[in-house]
NUDRENZA-715103 format. One record per atom (N, C-alpha, C): residue number from 1; atom name; x, z, y. Coordinates in steps of 0.05 Angstrom, whole numbers. Layout:
N
+-----+----+--------+--------+--------+
!   k !  a !      x !      z !      y !
+-----+----+--------+--------+--------+
! NUM ! CA !      X !      Z !      Y !
...
+-----+----+--------+--------+--------+
END
This chain:
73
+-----+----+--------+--------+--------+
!   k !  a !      x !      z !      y !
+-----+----+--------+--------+--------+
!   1 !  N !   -760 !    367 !    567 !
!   1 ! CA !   -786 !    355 !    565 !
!   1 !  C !   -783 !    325 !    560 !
!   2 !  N !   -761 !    322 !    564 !
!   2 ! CA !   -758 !    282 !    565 !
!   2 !  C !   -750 !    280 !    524 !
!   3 !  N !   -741 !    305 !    520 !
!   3 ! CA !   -728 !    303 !    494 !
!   3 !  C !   -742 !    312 !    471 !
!   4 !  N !   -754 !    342 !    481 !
!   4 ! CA !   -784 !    343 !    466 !
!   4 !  C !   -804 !    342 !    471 !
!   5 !  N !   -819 !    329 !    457 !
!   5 ! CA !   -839 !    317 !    456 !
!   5 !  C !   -870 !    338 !    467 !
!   6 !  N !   -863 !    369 !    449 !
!   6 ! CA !   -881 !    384 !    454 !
!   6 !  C !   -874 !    394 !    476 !
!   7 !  N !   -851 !    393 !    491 !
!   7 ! CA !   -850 !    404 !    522 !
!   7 !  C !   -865 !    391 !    538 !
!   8 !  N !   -861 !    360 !    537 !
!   8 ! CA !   -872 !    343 !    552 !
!   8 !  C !   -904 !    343 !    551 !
!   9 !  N !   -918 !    353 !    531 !
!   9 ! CA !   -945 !    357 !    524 !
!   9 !  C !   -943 !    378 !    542 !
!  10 !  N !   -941 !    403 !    540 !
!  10 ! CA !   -945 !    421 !    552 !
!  10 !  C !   -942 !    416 !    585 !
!  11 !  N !   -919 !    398 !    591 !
!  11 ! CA !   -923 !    402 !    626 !
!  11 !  C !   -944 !    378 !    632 !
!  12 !  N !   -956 !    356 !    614 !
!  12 ! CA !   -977 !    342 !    622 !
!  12 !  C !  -1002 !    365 !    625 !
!  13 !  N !  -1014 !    376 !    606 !
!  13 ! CA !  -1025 !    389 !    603 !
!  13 !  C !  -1029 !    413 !    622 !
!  14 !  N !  -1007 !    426 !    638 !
!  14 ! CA !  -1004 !    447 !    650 !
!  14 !  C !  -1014 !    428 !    683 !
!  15 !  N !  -1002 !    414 !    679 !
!  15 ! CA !  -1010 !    390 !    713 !
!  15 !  C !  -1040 !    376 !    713 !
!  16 !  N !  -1057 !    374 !    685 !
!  16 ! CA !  -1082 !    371 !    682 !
!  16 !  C !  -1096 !    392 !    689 !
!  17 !  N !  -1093 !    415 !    678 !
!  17 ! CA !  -1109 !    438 !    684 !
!  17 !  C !  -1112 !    438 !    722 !
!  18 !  N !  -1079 !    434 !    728 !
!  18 ! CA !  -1076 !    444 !    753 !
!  18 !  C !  -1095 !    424 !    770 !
!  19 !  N !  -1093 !    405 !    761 !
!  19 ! CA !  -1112 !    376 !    780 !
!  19 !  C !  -1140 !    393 !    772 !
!  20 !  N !  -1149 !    387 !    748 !
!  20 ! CA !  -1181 !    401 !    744 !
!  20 !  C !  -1194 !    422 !    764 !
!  21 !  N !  -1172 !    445 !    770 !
!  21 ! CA !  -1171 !    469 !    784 !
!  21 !  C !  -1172 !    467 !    808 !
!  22 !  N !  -1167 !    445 !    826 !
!  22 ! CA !  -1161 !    434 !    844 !
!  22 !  C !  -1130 !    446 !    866 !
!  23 !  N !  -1120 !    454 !    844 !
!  23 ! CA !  -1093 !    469 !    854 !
!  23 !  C !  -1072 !    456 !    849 !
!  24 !  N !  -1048 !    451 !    872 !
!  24 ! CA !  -1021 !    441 !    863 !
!  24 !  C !  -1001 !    458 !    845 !
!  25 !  N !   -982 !    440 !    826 !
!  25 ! CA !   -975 !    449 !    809 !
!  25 !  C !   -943 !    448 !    817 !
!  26 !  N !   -922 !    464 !    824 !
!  26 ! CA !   -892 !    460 !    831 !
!  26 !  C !   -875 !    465 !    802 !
!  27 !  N !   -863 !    439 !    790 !
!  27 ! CA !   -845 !    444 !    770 !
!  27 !  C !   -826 !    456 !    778 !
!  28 !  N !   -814 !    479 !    760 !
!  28 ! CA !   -800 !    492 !    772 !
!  28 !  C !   -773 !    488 !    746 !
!  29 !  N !   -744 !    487 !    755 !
!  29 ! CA !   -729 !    465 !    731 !
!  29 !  C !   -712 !    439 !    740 !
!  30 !  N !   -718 !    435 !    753 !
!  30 ! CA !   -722 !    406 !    759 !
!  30 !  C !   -688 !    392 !    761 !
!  31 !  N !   -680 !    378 !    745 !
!  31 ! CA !   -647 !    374 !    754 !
!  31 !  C !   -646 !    349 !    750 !
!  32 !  N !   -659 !    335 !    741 !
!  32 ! CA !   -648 !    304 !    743 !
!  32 !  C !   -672 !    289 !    753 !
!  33 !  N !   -663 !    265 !    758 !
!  33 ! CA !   -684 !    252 !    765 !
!  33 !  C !   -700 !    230 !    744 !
!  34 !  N !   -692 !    240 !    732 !
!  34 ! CA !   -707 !    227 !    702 !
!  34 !  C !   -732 !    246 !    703 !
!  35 !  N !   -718 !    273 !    702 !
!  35 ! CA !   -750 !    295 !    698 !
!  35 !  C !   -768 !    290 !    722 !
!  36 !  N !   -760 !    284 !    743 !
!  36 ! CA !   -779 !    281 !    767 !
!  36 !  C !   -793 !    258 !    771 !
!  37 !  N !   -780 !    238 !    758 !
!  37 ! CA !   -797 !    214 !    757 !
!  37 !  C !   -817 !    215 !    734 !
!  38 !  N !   -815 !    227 !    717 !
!  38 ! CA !   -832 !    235 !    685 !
!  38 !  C !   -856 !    255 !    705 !
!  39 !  N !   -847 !    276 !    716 !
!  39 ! CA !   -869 !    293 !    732 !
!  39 !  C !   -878 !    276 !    750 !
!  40 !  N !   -870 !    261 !    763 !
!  40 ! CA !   -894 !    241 !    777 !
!  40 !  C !   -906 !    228 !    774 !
!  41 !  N !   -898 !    211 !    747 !
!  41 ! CA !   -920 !    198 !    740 !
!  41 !  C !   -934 !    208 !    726 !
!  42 !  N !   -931 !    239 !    720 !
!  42 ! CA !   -966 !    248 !    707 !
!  42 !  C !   -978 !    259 !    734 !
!  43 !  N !   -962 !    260 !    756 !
!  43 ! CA !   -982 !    262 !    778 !
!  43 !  C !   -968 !    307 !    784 !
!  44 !  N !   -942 !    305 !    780 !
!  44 ! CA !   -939 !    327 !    797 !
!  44 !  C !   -924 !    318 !    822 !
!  45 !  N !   -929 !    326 !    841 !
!  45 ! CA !   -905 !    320 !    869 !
!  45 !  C !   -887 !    343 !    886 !
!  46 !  N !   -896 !    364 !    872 !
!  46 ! CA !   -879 !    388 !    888 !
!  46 !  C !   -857 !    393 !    861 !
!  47 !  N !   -830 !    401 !    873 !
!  47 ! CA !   -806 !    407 !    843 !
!  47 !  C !   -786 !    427 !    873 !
!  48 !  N !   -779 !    444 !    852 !
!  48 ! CA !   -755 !    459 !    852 !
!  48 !  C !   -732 !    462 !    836 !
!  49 !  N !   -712 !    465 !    830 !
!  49 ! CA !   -690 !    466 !    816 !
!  49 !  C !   -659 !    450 !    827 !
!  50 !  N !   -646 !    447 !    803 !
!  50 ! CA !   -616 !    442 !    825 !
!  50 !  C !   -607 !    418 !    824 !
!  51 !  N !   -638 !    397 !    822 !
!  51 ! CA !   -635 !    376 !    823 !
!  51 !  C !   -633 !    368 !    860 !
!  52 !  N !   -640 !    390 !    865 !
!  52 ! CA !   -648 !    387 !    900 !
!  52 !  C !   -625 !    408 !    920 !
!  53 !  N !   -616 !    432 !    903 !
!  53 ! CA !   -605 !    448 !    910 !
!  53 !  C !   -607 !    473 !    889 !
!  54 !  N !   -581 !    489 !    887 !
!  54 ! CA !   -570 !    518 !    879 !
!  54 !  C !   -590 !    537 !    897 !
!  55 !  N !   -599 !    560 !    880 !
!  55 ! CA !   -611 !    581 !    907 !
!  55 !  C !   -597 !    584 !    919 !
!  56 !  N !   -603 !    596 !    936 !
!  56 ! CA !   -592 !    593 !    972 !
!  56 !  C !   -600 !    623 !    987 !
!  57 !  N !   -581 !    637 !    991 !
!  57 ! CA !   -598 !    657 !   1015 !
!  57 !  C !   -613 !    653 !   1037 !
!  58 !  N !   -627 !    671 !   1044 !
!  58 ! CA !   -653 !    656 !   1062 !
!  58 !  C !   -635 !    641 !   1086 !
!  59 !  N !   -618 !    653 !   1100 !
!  59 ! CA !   -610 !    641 !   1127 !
!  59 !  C !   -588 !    610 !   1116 !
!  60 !  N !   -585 !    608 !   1098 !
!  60 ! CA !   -576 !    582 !   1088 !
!  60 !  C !   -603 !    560 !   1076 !
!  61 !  N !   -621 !    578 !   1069 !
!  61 ! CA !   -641 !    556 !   1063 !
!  61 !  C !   -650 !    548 !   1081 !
!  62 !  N !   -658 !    563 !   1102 !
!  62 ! CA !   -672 !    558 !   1130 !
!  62 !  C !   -647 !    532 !   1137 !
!  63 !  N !   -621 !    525 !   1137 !
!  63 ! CA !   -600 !    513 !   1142 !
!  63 !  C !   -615 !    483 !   1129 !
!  64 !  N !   -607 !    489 !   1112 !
!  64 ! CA !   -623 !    463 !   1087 !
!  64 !  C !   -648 !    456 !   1099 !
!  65 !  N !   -664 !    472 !   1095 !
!  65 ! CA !   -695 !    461 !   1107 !
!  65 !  C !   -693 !    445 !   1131 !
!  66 !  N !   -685 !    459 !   1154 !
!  66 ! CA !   -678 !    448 !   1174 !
!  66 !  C !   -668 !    415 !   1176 !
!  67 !  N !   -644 !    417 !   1161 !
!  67 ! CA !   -628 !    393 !   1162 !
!  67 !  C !   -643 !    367 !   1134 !
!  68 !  N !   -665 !    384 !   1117 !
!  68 ! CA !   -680 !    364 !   1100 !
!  68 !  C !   -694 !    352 !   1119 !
!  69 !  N !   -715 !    366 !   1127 !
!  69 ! CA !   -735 !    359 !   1144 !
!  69 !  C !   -719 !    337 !   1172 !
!  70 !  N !   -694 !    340 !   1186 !
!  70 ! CA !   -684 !    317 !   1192 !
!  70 !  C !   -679 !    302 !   1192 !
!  71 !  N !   -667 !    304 !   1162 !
!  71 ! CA !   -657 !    273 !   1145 !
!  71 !  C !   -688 !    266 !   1134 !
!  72 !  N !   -709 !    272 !   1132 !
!  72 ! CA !   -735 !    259 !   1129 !
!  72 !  C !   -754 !    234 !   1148 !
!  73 !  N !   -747 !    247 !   1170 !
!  73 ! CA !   -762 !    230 !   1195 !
!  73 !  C !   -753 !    199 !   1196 !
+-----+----+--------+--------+--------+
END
């Protein structure tokens, strides 16, 4: 999306609808922080991908979550 132009149309566009709708929109993708700073400033704030982490089995994510939400406070 940072490289084509019509991707980047499309996830503005897909995060407009979602604001209009009054629903949050989670990019799902997400690996650098170039793309995450591009998704926030059109105004997305939820992302998934392996910019944050690899899937994870549940009792390892619960691990992660845990220890995110620590390192947050």
């Amino acid at each position: 999306m940072l490289i084509d132009a019509g991707s980047g149309a499309i996830a503005h566009t897909i995060i407009s609808l979602g604001e209009a709708m009054g629903i949050s929109v989670v990019a799902e993708g997400v690996e650098t922080e170039e793309q995450q700073e591009f998704l926030a400033h059109m105004g997305c704030h939820s992302y998934q991908g392996y910019l944050f982490s690899a899937a994870l089995p549940l009792e390892e994510f619960d691990q992660w979550l845990a220890s995110f939400a620590k390192n947050a406070v």
